[in-house]
KENUNU-597238 format. One line per 5 residues: their letters; for each residue x, y, z of N, C-alpha, C. Coordinates in pm, whole numbers, plus 50000, padded with zeros to 5 digits. Layout:
<lofis>
a	X,Y,Z,X,Y,Z,X,Y,Z | ...
</lofis>
This chain:
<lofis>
xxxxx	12262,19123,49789,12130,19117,49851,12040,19029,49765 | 12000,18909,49819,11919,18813,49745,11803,18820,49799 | 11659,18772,49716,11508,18761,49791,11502,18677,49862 | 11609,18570,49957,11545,18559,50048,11618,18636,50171 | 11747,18714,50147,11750,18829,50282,11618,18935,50289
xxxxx	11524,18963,50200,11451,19038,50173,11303,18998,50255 | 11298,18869,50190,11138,18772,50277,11209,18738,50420 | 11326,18725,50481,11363,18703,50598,11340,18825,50665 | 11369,18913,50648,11392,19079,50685,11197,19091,50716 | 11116,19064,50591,10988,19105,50594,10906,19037,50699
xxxxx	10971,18916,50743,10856,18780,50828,10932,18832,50936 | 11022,18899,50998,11059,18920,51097,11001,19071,51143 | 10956,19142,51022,10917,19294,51058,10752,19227,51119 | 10751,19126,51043,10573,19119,51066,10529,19045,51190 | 10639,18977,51212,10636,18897,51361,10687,18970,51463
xxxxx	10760,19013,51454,10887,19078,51598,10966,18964,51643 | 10989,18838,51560,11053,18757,51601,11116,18644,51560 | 11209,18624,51567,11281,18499,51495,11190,18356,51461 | 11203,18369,51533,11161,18184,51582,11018,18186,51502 | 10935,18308,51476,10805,18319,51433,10809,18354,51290
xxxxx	10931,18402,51231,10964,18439,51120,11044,18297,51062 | 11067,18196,51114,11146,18083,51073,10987,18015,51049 | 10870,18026,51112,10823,17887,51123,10723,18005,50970 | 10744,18118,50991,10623,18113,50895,10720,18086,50738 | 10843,18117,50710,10921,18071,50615,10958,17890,50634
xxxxx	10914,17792,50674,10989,17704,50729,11067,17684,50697 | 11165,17740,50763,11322,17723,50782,11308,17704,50962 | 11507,17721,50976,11503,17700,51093,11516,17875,51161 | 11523,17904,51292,11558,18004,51343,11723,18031,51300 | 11799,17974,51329,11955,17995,51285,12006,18060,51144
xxxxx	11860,18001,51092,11910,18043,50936,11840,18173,50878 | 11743,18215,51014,11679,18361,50960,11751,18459,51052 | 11855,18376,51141,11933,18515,51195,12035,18528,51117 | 12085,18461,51017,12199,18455,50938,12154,18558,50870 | 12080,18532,50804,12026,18618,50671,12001,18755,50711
xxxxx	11904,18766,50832,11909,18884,50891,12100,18975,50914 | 12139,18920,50948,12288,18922,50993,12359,18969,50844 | 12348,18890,50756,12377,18926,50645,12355,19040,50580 | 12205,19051,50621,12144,19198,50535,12178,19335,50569 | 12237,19307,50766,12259,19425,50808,12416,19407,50777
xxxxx	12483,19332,50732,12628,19388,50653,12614,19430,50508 | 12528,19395,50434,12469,19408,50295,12476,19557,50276 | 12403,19573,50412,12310,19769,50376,12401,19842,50464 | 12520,19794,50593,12573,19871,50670,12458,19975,50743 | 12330,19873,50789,12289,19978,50890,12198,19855,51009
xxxxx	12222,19882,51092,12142,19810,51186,12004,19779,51231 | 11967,19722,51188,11824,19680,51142,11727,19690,51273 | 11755,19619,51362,11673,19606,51482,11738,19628,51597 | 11699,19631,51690,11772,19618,51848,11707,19505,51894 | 11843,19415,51974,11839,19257,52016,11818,19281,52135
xxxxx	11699,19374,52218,11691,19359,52339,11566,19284,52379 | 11573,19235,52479,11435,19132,52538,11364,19040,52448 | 11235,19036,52457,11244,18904,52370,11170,18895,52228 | 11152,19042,52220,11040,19043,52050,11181,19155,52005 | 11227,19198,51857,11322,19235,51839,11246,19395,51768
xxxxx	11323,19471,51772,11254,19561,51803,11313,19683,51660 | 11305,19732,51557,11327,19818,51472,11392,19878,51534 | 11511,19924,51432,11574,20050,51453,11486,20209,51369 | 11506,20294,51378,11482,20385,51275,11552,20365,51120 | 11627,20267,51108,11695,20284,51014,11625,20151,50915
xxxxx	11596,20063,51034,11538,19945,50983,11327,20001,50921 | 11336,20066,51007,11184,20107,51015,11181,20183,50820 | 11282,20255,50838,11261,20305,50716,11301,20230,50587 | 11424,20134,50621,11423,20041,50513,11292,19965,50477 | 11278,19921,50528,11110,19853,50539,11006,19897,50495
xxxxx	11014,20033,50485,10897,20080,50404,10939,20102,50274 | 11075,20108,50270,11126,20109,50153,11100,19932,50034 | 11136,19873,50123,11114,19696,50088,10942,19710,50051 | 10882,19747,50145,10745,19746,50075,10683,19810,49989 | 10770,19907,49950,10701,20006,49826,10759,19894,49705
xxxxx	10858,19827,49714,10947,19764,49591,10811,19638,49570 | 10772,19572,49697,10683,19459,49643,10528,19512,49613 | 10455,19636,49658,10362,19716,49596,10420,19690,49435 | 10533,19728,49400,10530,19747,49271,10529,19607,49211 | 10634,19498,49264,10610,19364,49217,10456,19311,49214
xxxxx	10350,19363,49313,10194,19305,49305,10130,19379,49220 | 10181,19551,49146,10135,19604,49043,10171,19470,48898 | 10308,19463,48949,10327,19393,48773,10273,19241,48757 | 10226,19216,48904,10145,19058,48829,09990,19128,48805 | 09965,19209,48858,09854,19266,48824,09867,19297,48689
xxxxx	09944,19399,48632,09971,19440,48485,09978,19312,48415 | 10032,19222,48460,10068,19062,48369,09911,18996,48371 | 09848,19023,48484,09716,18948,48474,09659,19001,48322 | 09635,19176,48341,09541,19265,48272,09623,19188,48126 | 09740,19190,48113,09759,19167,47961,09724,19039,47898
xxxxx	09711,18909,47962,09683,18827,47955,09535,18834,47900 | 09482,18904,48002,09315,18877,47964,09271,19005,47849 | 09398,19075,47821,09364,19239,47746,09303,19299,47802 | 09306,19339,47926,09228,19434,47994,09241,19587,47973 | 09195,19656,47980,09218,19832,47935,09274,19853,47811
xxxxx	09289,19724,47673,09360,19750,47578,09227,19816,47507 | 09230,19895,47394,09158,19970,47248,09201,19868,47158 | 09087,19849,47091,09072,19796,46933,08999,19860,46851 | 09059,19901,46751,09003,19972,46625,08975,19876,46518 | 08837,19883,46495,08792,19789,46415,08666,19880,46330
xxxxx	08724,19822,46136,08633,19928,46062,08509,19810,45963 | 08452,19920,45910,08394,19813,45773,08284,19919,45721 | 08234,19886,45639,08156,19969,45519,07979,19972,45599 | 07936,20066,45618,07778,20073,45661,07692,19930,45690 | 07685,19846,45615,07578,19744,45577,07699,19681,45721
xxxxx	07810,19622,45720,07895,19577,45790,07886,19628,45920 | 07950,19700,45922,07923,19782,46037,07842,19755,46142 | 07702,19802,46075,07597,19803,46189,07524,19646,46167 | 07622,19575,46089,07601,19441,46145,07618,19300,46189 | 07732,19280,46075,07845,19150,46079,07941,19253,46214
xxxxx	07952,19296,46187,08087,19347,46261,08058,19389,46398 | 07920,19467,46428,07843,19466,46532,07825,19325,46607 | 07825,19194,46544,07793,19096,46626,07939,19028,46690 | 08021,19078,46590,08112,18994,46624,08184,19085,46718 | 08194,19222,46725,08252,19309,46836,08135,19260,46991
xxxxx	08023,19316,46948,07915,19191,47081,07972,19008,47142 | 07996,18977,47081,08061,18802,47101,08176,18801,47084 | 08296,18938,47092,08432,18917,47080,08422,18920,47283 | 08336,19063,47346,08317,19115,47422,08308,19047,47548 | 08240,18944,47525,08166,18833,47612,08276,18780,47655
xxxxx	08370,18736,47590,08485,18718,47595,08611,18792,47664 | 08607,18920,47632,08681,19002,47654,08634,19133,47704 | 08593,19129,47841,08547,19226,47867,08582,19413,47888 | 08719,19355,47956,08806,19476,47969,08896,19552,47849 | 08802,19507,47736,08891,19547,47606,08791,19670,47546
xxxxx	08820,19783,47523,08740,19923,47445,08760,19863,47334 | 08615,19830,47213,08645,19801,47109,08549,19938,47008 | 08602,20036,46935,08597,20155,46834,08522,20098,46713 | 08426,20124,46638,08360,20088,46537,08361,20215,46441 | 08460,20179,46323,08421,20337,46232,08409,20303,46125
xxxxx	08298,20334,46088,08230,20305,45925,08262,20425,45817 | 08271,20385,45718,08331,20470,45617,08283,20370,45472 | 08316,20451,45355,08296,20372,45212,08413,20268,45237 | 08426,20185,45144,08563,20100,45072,08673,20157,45130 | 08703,20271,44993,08796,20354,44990,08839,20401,45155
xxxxx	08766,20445,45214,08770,20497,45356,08883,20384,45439 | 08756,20299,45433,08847,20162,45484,08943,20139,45486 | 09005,20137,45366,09100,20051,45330,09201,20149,45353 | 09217,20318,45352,09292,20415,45421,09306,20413,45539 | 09219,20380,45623,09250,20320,45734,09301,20190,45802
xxxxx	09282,20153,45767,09382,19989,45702,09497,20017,45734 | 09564,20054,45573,09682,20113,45528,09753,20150,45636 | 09697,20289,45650,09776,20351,45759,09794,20322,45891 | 09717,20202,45922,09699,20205,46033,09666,20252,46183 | 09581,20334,46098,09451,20382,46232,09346,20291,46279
xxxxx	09300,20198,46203,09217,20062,46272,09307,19953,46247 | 09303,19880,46342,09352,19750,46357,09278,19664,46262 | 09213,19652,46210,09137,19522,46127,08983,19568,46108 | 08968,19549,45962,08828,19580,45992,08767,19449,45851 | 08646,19423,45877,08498,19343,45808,08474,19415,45628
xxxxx	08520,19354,45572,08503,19438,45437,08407,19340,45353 | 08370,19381,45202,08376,19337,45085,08413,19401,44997 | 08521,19295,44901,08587,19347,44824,08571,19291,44691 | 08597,19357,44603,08560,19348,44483,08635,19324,44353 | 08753,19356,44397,08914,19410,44328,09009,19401,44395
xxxxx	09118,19437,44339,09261,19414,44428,09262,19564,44500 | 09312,19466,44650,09336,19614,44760,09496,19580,44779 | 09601,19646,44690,09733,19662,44732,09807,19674,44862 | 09683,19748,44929,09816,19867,45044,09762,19792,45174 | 09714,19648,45161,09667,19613,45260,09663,19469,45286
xxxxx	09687,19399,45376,09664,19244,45379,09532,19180,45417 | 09543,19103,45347,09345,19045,45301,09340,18877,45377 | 09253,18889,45440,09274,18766,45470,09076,18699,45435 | 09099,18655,45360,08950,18577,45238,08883,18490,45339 | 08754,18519,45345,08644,18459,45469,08565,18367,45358
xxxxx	08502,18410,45239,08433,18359,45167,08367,18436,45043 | 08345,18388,44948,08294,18467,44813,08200,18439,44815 | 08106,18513,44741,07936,18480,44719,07948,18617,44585 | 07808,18549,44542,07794,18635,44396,07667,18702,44381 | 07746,18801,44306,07623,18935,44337,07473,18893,44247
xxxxx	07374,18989,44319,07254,18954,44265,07150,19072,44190 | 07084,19024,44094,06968,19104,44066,06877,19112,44145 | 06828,19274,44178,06730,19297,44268,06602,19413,44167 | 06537,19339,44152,06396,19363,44039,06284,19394,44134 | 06168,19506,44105,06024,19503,44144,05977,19375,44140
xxxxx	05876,19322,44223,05831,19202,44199,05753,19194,44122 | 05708,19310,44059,05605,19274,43955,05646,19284,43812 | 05773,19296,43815,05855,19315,43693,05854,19206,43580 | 05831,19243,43447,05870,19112,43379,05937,19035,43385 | 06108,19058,43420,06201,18975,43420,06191,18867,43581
xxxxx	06107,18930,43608,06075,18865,43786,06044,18709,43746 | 05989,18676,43695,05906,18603,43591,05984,18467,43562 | 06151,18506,43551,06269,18451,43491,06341,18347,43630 | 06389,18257,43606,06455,18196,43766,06559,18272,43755 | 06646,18297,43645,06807,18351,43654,06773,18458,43510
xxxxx	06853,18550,43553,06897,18676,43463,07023,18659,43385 | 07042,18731,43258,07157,18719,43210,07212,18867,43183 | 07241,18914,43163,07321,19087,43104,07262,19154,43015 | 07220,19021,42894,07172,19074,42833,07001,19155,42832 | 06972,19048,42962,06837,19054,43023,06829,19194,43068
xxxxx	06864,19319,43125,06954,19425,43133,06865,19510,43031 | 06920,19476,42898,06968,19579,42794,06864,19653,42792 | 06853,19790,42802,06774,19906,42787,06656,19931,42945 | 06646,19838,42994,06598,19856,43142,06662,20012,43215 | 06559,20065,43315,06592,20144,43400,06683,20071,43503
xxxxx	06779,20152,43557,06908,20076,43631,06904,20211,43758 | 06929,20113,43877,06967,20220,43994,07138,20147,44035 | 07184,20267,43962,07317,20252,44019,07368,20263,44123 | 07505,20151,44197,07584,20241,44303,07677,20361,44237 | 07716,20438,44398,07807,20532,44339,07942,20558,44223
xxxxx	07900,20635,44191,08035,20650,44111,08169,20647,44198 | 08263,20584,44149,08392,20521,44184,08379,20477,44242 | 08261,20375,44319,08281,20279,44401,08292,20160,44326 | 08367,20062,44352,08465,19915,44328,08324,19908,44271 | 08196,19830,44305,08121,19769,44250,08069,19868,44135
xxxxx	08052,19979,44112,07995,20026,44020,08107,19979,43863 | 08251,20020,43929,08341,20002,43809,08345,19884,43780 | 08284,19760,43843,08307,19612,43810,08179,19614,43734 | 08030,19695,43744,07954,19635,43691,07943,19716,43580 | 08001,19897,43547,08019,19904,43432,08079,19877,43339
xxxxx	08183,19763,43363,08312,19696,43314,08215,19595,43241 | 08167,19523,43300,08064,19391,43247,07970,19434,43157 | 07911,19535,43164,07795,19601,43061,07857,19640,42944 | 07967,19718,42948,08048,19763,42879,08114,19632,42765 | 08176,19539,42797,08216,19389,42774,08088,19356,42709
xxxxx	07971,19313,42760,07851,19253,42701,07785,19357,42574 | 07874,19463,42597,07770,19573,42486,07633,19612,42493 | 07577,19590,42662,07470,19580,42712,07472,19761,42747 | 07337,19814,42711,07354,19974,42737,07200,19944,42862 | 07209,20019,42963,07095,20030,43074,07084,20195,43108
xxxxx	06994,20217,43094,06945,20335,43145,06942,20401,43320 | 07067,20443,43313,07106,20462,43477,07008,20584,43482 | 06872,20585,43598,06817,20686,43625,06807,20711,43753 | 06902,20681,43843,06906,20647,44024,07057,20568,44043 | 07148,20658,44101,07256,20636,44199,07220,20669,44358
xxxxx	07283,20551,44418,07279,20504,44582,07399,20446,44608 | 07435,20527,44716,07592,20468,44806,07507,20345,44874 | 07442,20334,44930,07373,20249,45030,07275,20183,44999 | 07277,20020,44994,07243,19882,44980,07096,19919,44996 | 07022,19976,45096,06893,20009,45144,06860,20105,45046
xxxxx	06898,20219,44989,06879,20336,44959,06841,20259,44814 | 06918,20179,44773,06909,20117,44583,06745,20044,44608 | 06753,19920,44722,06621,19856,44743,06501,19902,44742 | 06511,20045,44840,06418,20095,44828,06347,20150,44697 | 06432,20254,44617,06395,20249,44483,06354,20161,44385
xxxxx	06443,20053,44379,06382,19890,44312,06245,19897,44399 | 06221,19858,44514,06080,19813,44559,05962,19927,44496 | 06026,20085,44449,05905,20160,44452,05894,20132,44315 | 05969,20068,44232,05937,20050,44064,06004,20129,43990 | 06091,20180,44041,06174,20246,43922,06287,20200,43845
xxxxx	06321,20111,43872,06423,20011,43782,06461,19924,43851 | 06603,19850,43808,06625,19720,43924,06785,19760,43916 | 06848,19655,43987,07009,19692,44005,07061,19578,44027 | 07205,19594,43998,07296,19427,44069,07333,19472,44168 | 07349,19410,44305,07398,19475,44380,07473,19337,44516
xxxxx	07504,19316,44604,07590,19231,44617,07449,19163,44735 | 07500,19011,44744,07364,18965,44807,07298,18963,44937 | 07446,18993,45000,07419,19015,45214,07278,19098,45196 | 07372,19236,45122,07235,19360,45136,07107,19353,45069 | 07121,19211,44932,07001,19196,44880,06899,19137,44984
xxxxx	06951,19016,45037,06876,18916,45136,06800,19040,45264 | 06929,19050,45341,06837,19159,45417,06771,19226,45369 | 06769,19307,45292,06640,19431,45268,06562,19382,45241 | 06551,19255,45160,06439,19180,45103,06324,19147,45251 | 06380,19163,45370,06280,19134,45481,06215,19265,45504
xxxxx	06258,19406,45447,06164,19490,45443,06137,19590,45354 | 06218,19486,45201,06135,19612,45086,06068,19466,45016 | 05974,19469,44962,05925,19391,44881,06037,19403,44728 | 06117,19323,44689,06197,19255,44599,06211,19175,44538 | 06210,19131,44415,06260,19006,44407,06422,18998,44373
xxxxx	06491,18886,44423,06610,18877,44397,06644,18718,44266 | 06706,18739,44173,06766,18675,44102,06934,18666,44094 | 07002,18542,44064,07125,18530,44004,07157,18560,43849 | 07263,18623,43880,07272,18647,43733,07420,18636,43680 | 07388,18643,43531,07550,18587,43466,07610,18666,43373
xxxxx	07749,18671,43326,07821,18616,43392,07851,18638,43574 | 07873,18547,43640,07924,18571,43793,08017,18699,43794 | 07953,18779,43874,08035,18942,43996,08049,18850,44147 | 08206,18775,44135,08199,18726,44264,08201,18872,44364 | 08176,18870,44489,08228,18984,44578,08297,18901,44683
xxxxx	08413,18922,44722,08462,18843,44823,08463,18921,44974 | 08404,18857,45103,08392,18886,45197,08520,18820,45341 | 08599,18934,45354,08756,18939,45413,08797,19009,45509 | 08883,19003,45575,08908,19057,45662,09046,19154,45651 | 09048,19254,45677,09131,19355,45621,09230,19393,45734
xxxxx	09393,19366,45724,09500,19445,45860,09576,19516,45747 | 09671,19595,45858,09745,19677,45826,09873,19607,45712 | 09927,19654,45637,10054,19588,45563,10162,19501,45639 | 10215,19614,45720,10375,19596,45750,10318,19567,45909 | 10222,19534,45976,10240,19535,46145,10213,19437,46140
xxxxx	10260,19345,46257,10273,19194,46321,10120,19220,46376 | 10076,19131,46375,09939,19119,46456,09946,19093,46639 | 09855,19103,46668,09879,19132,46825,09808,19034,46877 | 09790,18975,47005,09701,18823,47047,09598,18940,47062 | 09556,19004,47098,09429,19093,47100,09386,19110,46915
xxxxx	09489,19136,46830,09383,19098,46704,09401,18988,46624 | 09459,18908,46645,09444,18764,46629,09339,18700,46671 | 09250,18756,46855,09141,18684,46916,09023,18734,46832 | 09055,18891,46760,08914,18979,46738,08893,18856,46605 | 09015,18866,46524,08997,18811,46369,08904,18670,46343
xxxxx	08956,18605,46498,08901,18464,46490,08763,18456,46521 | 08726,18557,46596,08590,18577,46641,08527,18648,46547 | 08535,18728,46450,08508,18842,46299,08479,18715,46245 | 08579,18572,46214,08527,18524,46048,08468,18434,46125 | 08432,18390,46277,08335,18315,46259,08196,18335,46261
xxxxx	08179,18502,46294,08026,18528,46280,07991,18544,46139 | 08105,18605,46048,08111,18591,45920,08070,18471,45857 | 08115,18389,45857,08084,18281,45803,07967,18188,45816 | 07926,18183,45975,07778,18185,46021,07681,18205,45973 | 07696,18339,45980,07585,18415,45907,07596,18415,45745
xxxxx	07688,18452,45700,07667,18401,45566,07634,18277,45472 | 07679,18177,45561,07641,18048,45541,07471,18011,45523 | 07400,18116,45595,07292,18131,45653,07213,18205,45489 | 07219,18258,45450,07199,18304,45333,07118,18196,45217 | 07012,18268,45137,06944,18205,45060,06994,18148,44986
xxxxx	07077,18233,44892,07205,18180,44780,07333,18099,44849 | 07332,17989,44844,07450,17944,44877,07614,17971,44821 | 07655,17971,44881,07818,18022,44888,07867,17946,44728 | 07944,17836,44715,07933,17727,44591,08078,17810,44541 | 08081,17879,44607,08244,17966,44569,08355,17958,44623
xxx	08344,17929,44751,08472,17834,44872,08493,17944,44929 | 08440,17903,45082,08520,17971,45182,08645,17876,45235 | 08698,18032,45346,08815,17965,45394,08838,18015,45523
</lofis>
């Protein structure tokens, strides 16, 4: 049984007639009674009755036929299914990144992945570093918007661009005063730290530690806003990385300085280890580093560190 005893069989159910089933296949009539002829030795059941002049179903044919049409229902499901995959329609994407990220690099680029891709559910789950990058790992999010600071083992990194962290001082501060800060500039100052065991805290007590620089930690903050705010009310200043310096600076009064030696932070895109990537996160990734890069490009401090 080949598809065209099948489309011969169907243009003849839909016509009642040869000659009308040849012209809508153009073929000839001879060759859609063959096929017909064929099909009813194929299946051993008699398809129609050859009386008068429109041809007329058997019961046997009547029910094959609905049988033939449930089979191409399913063939117009799977170009349908082939459409939806093409365009990712009804697919989930899990996509993570750290607070400051989150509700904003990653927010634009899930917004302008969208535009694009409409029929795609895209999941946003914010967490610390650490969080992240367990989700990563294991692969509960497909890819997520990071900055990283250190080596992430359990995960494949793919590097958007580095930029270097900054001093964020009261503006009325002495050292405000200064174009660039040094470590030593630091020494004995009130300090608002990030959290303990977070990547940036251990990179910047690593450096103080190295410089023999001692600061008076009187304020820990998980959150970029939470440190600014304290710097803006005068209680000490902090290094802290520059996305979150620049922004807050539009609504805490700050001043921001560079300082030395360089805390690059590198800004990347984070997948799972061991999984092949999918054209659904291959499209998200390409659309992630270019708002990434956009926008960071966009930044007071210029990059001078190489993106990629």
């Amino acid at each position: 049984m080949s598809f065209r005893h099948i489309e011969a069989f169907r243009a003849v159910m839909a016509t009642g007639s040869m000659t009308e089933a040849s012209r809508r296949l153009h073929t000839s009539q001879p060759q859609i009674s063959r096929l017909i002829g064929q099909l009813e030795g194929i299946t051993g059941l008699p398809l129609f009755d050859r009386g008068g002049s429109r041809l007329v179903p058997t019961l046997d044919g009547t029910r094959f036929h609905a049988e033939v049409e449930r089979a191409f229902v399913g063939l117009a499901s799977l170009e349908v299914a082939a459409s939806r995959i093409r365009a990712f329609g009804a697919e989930r994407l899990r996509v993570a990144a750290m607070p400051r990220l989150a509700g904003g690099l990653l927010a634009r680029a899930v917004a302008h992945f969208q535009q694009d891709h409409p029929g795609v559910v895209v999941a946003i789950h914010s967490g610390d570093d650490e969080a992240v990058s367990e989700w990563i790992a294991t692969g509960f999010c497909d890819a997520a918007v990071t900055m990283v600071y250190g080596e992430m083992p359990k995960v494949r990194l793919d590097h958007v661009m580095t930029l270097d962290c900054v001093a964020v001082l009261p503006l009325d501060h002495s050292l405000a005063a200064k174009a660039a800060l040094s470590l030593e500039d630091l020494r004995g100052e009130n300090f608002i730290a990030s959290s303990l065991g977070s990547a940036l805290r251990e990179r910047i007590d690593a450096m103080l530690a190295q410089a023999g620089v001692e600061v008076s930690v009187i304020a820990e903050a998980g959150l970029g806003s939470a440190i600014c705010t304290l710097v803006a009310a005068g209680l000490g200043l902090s290094v802290m990385n520059p996305l979150a310096a620049y922004e807050e600076a539009l609504v805490s009064p700050i001043a921001i300085r560079p300082i030395a030696p360089a805390l690059p932070v590198h800004f990347a895109l984070l997948f799972p280890p061991d999984h092949a990537r999918s054209r659904l996160v291959q499209a998200f990734s390409a659309c992630a580093r270019t708002i990434v890069l956009e926008h960071l490009e966009g930044l007071p401090q210029q990059a001078g560190r190489g993106s990629a």
